[in-house]
Residue frames relative to the residue before (quaternion, step in Angstrom):
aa qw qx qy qz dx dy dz
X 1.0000 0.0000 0.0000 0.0000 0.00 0.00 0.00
X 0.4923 -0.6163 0.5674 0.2365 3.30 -0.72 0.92
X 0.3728 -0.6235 0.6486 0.2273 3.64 -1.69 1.15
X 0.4751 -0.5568 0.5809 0.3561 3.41 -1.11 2.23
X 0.4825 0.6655 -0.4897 0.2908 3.98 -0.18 -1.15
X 0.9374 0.2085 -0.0799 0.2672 3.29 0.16 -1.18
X 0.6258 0.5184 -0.3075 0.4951 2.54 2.18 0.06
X 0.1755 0.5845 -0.5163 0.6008 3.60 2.07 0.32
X 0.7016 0.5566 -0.2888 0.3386 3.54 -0.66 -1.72
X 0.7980 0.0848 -0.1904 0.5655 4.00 0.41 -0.96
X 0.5711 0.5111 -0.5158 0.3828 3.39 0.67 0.11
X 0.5734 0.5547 -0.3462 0.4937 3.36 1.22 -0.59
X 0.6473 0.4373 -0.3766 0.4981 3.91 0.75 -1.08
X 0.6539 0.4986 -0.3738 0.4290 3.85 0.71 -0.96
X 0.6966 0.4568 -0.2911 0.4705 4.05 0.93 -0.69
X 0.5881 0.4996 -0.4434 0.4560 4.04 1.41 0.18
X 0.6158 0.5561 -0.2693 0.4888 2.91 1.16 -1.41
X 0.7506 0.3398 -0.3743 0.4254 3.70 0.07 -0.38
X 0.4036 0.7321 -0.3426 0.4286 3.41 1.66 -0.63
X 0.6653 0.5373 -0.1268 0.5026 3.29 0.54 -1.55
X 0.6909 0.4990 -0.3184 0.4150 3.48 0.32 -1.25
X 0.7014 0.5847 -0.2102 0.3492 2.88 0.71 -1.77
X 0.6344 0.5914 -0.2120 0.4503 3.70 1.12 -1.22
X 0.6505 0.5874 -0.2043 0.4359 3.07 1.13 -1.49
X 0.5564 0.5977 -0.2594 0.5156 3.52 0.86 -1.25
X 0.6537 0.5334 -0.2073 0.4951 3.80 0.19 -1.78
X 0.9180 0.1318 -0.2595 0.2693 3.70 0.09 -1.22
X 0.1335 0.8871 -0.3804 0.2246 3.52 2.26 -0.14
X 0.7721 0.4921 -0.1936 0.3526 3.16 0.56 -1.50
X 0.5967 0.7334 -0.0449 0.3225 3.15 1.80 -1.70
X 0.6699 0.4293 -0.1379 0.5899 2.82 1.68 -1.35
X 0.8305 0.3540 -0.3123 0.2957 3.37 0.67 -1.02
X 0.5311 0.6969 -0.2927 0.3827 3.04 1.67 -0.05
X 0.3710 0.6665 -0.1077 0.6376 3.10 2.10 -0.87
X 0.7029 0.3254 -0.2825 0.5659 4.12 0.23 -0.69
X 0.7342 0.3887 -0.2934 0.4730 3.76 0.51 -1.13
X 0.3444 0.6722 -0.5906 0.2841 4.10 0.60 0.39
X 0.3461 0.6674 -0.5956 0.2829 3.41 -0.55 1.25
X 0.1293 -0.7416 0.6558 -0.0571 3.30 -1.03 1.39
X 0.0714 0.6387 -0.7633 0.0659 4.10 -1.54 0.42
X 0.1482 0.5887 -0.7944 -0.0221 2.43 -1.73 1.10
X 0.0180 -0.7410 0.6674 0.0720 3.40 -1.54 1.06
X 0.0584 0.6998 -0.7102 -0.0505 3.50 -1.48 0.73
X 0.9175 0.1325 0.0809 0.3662 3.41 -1.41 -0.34
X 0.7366 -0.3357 0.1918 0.5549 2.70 0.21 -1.82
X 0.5971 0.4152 -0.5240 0.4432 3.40 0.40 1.08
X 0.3726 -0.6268 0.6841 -0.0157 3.09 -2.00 0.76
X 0.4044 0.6977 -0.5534 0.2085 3.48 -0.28 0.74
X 0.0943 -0.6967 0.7092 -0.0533 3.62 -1.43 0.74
X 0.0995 -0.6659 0.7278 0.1300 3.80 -1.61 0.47
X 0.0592 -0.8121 0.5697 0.1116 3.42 -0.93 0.58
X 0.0464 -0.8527 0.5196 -0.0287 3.65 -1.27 -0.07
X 0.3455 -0.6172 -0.4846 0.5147 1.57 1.37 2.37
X 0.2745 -0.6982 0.6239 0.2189 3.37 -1.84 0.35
X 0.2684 -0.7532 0.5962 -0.0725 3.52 -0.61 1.45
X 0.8914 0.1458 -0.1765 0.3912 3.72 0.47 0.24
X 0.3864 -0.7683 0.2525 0.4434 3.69 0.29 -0.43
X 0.3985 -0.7643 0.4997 0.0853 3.06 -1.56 0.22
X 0.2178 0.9097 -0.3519 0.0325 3.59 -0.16 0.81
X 0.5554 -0.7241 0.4033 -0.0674 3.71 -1.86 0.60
X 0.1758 0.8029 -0.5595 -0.1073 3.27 0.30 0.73
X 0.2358 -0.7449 0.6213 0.0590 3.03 -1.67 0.55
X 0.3800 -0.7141 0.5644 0.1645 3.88 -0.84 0.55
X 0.3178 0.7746 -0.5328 0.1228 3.84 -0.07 1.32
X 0.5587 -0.5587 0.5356 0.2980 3.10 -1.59 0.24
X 0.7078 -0.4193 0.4485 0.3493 3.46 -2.11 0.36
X 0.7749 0.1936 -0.0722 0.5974 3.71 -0.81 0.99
X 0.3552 0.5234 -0.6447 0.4293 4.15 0.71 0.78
X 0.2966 -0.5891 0.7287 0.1843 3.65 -1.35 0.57
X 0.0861 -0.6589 0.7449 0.0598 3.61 -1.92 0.76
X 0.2330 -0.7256 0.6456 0.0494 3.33 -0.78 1.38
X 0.0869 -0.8585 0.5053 -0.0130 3.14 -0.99 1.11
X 0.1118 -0.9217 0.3651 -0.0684 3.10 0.06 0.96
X 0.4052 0.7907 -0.4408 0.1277 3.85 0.22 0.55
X 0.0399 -0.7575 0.6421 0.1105 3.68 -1.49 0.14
X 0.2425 -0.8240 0.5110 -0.0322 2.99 -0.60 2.00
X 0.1364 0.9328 -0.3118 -0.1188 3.95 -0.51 0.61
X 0.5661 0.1509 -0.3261 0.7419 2.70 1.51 1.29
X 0.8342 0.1292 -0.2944 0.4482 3.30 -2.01 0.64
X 0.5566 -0.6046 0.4894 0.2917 3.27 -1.53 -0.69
X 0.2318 -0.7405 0.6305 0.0230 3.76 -1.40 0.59
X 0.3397 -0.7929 0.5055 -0.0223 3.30 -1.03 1.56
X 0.1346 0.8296 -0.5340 -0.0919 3.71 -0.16 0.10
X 0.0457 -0.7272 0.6800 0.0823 3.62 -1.19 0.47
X 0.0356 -0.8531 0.5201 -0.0201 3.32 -1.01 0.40
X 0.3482 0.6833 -0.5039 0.3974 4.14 0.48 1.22
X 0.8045 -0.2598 0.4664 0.2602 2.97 -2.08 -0.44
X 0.1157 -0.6747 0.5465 0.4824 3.23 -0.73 -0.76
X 0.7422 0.3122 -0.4042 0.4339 3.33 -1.68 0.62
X 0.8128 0.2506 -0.2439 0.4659 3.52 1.08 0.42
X 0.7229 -0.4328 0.3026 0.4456 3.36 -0.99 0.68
X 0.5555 -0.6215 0.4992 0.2368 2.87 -1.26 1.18
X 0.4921 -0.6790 0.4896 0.2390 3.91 -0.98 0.91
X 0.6510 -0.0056 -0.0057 0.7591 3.54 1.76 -0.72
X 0.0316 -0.6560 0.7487 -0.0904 3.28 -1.33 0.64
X 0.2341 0.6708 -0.6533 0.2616 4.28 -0.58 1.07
X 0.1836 -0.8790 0.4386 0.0351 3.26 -1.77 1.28
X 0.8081 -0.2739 -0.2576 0.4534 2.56 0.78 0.60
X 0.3702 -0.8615 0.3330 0.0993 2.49 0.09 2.12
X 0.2815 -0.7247 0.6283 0.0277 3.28 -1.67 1.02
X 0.6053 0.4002 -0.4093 0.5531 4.23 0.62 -0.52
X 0.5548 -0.5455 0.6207 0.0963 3.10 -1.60 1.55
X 0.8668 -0.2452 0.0260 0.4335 3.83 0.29 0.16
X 0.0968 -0.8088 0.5689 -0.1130 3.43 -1.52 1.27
X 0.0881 -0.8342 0.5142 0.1785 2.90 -0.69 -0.09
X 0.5036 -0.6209 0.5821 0.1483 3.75 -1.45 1.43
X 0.0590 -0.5282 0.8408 0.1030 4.10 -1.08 0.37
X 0.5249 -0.5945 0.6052 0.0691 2.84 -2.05 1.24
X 0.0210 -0.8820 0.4046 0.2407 3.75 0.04 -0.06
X 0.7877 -0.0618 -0.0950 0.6056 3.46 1.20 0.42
X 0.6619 -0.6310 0.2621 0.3082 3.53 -0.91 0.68
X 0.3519 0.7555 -0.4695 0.2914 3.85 -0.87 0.45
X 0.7809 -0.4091 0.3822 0.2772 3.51 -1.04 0.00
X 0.0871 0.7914 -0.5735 0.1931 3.85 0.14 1.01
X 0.0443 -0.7577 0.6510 0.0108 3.02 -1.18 1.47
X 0.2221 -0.7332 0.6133 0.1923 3.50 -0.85 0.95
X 0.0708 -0.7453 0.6616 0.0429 3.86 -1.06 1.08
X 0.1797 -0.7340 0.6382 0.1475 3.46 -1.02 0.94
X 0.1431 0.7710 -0.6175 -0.0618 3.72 -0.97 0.24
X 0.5045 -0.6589 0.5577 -0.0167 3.10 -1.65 1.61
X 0.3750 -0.6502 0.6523 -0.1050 2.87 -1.83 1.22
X 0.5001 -0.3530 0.5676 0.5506 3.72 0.64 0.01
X 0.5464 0.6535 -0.5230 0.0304 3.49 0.03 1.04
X 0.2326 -0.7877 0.5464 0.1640 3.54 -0.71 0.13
X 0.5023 0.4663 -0.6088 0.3995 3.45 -1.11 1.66
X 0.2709 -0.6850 0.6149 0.2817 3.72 -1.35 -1.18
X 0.2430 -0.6807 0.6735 0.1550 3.02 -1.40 1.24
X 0.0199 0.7195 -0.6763 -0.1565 3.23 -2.14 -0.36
X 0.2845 -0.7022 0.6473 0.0840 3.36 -1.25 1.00
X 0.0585 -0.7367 0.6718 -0.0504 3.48 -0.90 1.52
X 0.1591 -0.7133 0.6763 0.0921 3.71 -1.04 1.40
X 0.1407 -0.7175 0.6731 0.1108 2.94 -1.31 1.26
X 0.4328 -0.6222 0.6118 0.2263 3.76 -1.45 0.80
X 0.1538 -0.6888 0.6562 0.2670 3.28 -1.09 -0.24
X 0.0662 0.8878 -0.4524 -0.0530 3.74 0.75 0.82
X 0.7218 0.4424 -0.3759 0.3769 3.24 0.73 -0.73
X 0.4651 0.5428 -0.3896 0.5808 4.00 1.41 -0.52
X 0.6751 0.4506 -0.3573 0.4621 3.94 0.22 -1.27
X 0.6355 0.5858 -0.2721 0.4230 3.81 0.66 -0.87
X 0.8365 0.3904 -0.1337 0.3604 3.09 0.63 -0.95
X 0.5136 0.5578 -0.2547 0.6002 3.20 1.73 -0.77
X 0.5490 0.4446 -0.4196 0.5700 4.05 0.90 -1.30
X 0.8736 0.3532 -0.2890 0.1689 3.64 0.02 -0.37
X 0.2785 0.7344 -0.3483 0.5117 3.11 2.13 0.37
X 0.6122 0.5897 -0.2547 0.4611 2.96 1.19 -2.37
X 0.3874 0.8365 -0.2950 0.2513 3.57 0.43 -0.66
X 0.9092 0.1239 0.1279 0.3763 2.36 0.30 -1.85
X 0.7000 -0.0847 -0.0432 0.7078 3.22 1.91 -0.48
X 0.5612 -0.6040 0.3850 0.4146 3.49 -0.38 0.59
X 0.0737 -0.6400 0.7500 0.1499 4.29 -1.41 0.38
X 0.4973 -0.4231 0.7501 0.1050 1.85 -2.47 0.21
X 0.0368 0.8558 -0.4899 0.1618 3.48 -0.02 1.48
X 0.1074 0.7480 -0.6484 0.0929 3.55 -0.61 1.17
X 0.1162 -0.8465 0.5127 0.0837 2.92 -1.23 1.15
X 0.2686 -0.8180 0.4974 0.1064 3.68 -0.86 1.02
X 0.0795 -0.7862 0.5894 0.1678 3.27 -0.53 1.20
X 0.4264 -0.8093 0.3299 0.2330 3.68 -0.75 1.12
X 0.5286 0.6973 -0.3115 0.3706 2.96 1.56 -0.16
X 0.7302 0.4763 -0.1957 0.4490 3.56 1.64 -0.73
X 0.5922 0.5892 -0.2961 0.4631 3.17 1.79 -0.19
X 0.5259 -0.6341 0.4546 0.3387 3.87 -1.05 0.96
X 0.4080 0.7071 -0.5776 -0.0008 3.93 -0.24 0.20
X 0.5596 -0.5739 0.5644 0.1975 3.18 -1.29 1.09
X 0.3560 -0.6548 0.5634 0.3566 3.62 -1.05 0.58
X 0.6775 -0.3768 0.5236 0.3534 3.58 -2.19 0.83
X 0.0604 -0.7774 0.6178 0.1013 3.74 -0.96 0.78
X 0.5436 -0.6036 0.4840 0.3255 3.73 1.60 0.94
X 0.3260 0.6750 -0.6184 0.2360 4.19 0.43 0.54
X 0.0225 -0.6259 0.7256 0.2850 3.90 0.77 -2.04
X 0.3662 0.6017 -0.6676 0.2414 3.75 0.38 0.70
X 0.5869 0.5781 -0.3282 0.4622 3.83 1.48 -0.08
X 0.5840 0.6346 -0.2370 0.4473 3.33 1.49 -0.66
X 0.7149 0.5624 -0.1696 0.3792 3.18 1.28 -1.64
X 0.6907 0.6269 -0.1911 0.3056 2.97 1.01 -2.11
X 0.4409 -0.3993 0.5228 0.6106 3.72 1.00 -2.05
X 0.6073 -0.6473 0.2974 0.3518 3.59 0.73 0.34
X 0.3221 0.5534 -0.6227 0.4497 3.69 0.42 1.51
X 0.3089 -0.7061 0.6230 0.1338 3.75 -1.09 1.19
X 0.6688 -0.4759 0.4237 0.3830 3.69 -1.34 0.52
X 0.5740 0.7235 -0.2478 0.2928 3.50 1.35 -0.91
X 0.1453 0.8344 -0.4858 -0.2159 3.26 0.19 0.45
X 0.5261 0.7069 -0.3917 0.2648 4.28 0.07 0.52
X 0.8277 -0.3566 -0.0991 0.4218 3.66 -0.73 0.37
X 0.3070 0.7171 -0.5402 0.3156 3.50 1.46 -0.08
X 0.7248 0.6016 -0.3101 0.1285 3.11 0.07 -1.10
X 0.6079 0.4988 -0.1233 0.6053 3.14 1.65 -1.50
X 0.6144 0.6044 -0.3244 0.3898 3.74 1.06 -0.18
X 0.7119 0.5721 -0.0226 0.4066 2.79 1.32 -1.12
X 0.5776 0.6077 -0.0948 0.5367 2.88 1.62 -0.87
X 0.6312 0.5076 -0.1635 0.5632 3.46 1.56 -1.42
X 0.7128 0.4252 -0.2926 0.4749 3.73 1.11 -0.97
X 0.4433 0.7499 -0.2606 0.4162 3.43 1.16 0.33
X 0.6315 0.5922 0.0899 0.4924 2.32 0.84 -2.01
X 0.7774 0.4015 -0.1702 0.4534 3.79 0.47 -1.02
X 0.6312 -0.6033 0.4409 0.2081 3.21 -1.40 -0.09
X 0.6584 0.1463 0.1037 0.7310 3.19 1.12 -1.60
X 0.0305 -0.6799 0.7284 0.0793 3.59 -1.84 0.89
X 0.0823 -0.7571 0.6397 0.1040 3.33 -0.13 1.45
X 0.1990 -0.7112 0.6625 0.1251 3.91 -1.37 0.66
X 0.0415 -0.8448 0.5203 -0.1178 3.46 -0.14 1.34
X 0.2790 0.6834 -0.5808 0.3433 3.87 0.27 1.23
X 0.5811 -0.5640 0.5451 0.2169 3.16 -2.21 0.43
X 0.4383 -0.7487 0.3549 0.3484 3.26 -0.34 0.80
X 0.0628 0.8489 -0.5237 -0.0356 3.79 -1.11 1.06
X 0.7859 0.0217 -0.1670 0.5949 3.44 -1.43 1.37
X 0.4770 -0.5717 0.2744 0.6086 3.99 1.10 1.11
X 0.6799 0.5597 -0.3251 0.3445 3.49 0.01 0.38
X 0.6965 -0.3423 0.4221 0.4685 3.59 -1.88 0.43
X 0.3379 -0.5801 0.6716 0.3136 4.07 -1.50 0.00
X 0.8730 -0.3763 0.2229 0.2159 2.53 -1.56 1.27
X 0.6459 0.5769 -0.2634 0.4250 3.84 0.62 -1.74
X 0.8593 0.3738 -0.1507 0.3148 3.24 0.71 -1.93
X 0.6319 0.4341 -0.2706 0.5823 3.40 1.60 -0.59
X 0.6265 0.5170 -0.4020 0.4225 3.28 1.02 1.37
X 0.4335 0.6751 -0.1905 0.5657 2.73 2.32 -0.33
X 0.5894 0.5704 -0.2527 0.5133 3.18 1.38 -1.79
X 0.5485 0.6653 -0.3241 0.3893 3.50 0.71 -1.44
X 0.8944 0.2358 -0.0452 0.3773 3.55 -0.05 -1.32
X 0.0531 0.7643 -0.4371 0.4711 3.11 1.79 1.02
X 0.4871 0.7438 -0.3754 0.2618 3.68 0.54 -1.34
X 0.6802 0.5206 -0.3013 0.4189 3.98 0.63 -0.81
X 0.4696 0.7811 -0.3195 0.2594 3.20 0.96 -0.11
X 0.7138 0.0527 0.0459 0.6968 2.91 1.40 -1.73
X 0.6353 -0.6014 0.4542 0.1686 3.17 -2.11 0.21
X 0.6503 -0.4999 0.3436 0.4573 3.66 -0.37 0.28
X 0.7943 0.3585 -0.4091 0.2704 3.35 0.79 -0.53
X 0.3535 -0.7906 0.4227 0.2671 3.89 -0.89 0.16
X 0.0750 -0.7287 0.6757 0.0830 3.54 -1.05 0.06
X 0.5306 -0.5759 0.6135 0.1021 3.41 -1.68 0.89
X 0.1676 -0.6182 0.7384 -0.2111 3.40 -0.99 2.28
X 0.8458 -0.3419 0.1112 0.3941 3.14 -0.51 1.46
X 0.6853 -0.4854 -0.0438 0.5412 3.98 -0.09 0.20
X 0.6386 0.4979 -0.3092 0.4987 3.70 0.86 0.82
X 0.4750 -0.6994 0.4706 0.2525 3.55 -0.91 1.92
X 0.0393 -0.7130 0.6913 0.1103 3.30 -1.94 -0.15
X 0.4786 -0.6036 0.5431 0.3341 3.42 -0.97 0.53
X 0.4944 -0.6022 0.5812 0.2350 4.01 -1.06 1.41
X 0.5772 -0.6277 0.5089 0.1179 2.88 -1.34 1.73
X 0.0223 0.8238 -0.5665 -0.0054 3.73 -0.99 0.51
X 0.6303 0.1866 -0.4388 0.6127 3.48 1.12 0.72
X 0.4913 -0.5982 0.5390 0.3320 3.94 -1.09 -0.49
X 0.1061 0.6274 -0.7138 0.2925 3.75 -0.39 1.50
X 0.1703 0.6212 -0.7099 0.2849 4.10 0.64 1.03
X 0.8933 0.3142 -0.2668 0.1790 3.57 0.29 -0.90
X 0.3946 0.7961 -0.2477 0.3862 2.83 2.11 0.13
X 0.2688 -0.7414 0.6106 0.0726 4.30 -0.43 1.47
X 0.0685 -0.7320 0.6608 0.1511 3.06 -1.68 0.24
X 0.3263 -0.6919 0.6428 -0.0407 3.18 -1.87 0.89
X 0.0361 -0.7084 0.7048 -0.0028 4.03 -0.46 1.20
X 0.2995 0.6175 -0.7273 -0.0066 3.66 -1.30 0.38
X 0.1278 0.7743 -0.6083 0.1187 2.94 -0.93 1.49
X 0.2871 -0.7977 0.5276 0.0543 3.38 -1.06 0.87
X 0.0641 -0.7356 0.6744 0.0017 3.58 -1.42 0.45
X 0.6394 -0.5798 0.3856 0.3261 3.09 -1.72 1.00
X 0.8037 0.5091 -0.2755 0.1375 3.18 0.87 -0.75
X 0.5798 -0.7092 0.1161 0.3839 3.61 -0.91 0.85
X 0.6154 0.4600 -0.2047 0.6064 4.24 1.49 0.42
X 0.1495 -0.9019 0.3642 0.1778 3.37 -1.17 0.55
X 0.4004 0.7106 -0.3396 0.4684 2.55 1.85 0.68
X 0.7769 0.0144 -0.2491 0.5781 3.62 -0.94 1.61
X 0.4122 0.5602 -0.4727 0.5411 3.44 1.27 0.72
X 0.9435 0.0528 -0.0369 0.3252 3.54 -0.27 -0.94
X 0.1161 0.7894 -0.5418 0.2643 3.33 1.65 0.07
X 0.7501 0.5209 -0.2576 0.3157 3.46 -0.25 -1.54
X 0.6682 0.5017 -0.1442 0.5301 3.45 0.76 -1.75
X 0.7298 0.4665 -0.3487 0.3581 3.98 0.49 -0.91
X 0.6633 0.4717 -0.3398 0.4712 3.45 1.68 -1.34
X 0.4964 0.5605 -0.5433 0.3799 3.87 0.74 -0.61
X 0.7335 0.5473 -0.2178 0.3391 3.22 0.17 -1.79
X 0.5559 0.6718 -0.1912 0.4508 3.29 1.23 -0.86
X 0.7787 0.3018 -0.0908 0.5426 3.55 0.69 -1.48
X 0.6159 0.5465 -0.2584 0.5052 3.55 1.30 -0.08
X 0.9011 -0.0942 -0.0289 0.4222 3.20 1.21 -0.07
X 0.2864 -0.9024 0.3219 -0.0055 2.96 1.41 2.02
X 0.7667 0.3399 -0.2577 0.4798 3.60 0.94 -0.61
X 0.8731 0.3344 -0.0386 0.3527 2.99 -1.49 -0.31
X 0.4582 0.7712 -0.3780 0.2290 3.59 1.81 -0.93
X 0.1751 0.5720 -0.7838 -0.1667 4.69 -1.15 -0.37
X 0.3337 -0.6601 0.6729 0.0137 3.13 -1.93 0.50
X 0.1516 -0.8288 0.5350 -0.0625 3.39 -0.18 1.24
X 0.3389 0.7396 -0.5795 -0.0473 4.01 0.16 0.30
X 0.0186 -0.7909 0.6089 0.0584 3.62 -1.54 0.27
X 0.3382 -0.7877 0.4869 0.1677 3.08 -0.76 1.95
X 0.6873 0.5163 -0.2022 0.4692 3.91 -1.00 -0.38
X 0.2502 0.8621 -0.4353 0.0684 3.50 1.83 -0.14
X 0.6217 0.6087 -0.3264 0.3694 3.78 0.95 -1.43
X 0.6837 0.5017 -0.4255 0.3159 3.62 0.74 -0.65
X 0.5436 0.5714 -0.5351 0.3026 3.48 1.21 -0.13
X 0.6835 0.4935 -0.3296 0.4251 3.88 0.99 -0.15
X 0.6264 0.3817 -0.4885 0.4726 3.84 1.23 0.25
X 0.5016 -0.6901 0.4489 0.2658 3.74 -1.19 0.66
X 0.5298 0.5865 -0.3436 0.5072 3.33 1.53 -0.23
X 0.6083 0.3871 -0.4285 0.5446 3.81 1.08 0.09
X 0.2126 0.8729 -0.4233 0.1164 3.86 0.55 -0.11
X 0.7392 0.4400 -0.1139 0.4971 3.24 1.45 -1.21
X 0.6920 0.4043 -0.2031 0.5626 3.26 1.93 0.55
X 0.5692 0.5284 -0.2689 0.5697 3.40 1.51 -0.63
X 0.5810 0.5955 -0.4091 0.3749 4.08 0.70 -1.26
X 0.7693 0.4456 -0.1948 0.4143 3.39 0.46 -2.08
X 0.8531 0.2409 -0.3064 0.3469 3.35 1.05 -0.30
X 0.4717 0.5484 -0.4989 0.4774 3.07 0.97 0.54
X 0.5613 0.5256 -0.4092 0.4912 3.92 0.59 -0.11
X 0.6608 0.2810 -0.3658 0.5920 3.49 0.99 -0.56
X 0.6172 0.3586 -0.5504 0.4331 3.79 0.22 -0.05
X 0.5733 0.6408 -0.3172 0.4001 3.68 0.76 -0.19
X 0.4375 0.6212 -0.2112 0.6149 3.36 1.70 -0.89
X 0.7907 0.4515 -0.1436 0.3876 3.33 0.10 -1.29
X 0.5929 0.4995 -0.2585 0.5763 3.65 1.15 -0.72
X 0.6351 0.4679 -0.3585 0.4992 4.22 1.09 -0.84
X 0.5598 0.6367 -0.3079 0.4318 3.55 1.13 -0.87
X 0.7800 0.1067 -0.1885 0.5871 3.73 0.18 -1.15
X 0.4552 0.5699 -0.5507 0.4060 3.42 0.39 0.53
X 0.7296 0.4628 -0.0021 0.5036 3.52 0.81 -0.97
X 0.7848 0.4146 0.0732 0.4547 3.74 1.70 -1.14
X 0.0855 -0.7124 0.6129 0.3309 3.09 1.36 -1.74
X 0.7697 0.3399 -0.1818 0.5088 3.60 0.63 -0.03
X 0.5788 -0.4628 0.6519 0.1611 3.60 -2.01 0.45
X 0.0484 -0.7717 0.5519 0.3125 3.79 -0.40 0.70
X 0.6211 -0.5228 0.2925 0.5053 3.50 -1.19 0.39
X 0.6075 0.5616 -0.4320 0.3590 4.22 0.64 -0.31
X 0.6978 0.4385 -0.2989 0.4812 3.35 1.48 -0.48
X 0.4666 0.6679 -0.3759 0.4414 3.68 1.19 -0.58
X 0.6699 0.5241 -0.2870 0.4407 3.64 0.99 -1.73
X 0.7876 0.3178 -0.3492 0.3959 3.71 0.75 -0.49
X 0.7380 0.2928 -0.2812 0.5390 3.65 1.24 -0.07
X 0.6051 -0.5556 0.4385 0.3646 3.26 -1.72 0.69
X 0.1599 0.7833 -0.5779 0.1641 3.71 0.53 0.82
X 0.0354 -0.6457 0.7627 0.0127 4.05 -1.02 0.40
């Protein structure tokens, strides 16, 4: 007679093993279904992909202009994730290996054909690449261009080193050189130097962002400690010469009205730069970047075009064109 003991004992080894099998079988799919998680979506202008894991690469070409922005946006949580980002036959515009910062951004420096290429490591997360236009600035300038050719440079403030205003007036005192010594300077020098400072941003917390109303900030060399009285409100005496120097605001926001929206952003902009000052705002801005708004963005971006041949030609906005844009 066989010992029951041992036949518990392999019946018991014969009921894991099939246990096991059985599990194994059940979760097979689970896993492999689980490795193949991979999602893209491209349009226009966006680039975006989730993987789980990505092991080779994936790429995008895209058709941009000089001064497009690429938001980049990823969160990687296992392995690693390559990104390159150029022409071909020329240096890559970005090139990063595995990349760790959760978001950046790429400036385009001249128009042409850009392929973004992602390549995986056994990673696991998702990236995306948002192109921002600058259509309603690009519109308006193309429509300057128009009329006489510029001399357009564009500063993005975000890429430039400036040190925040620490409120000393050692620039005030001195003849107007700040303690700072870093890209302000050369900025400053250029806004001088120019004709027109156009300030082209999205509107944040009703206000300029942070970068630029740090830019604004270190403005300060200009004038001198002492002040004098311009009709019923003081100012600090000029100490370089920017008499001939216009200004230009075109800012946009997501939202769909501009009322109690930009109030804040028009009076700043307003008391900062009493002369010479137009004001462009445009709620509902984002739709100029979806192609599915096209039949509303075109007509008005020709007329914001319009408007750019005018003060190019005027110094001014005629009043038939004002009536169709949110212009002050």
């Amino acid at each position: 007679m066989k010992n029951p003991k041992r036949t518990i004992a392999f019946l018991s080894v014969i009921m894991v093993v099939l246990f096991m099998t059985v599990l194994f079988l059940i979760l097979s799919p689970m896993l492999s279904e689980k490795e193949s998680q991979f999602s893209k979506r491209v349009d226009d202008n966006r680039f975006s992909i989730g993987f789980y894991p990505l092991n080779s690469s994936e790429s995008e070409a895209f058709e941009l202009q000089k001064d497009d922005v690429i938001d980049v946006s990823l969160v990687v949580m296992k392995g690693s994730l390559d990104i390159a980002i150029g022409q071909e036959g020329k240096k890559p515009i970005y090139e990063g290996k595995d990349v760790q910062l959760n978001s950046f951004q790429v400036t385009v420096p001249e128009n042409g054909i850009y392929t973004i290429t992602v390549f995986g490591n056994n990673a696991e997360g998702s990236i995306s690449f948002q192109i921002t236009t600058r259509h309603l600035t690009r519109a308006f300038t193309a429509g300057m261009n128009d009329v006489e050719e510029n001399q357009i440079h564009t500063i993005h403030v975000i890429d430039q080193h400036i040190e925040f205003c620490t409120g000393c007036f050692a620039c005030k005192k001195n003849g107007g050189t700040c303690i700072h010594d870093d890209d302000m300077r050369d900025i400053l020098e250029e806004i001088l130097d120019s004709d027109l400072l156009i300030l082209s941003f999205g509107l944040y917390g009703y206000g300029m962002p942070g970068h630029l109303k740090t830019l604004i900030d270190r403005t300060m060399p200009v004038s001198s400690m002492a002040m004098e009285k311009v009709g019923d409100r003081y100012h600090h005496t000029a100490q370089r010469d920017f008499s001939k120097l216009r200004y230009l605001m075109i800012c946009g926001c997501g939202f769909p009205n501009s009322k109690n929206n930009f109030e804040p952003m028009v009076m700043q902009f307003g008391l900062l730069f009493q002369n010479h000052s137009t004001i462009l705002t445009v709620p509902e801005s984002p739709m100029f970047n979806a192609p599915e708004a096209v039949s509303v963005t075109k007509p008005f971006l020709e007329v914001v075009r319009q408007a750019g041949r005018e003060y190019a030609e005027n110094g001014e906005i005629s009043a038939a064109t004002r009536a169709k844009l949110p212009v002050r």
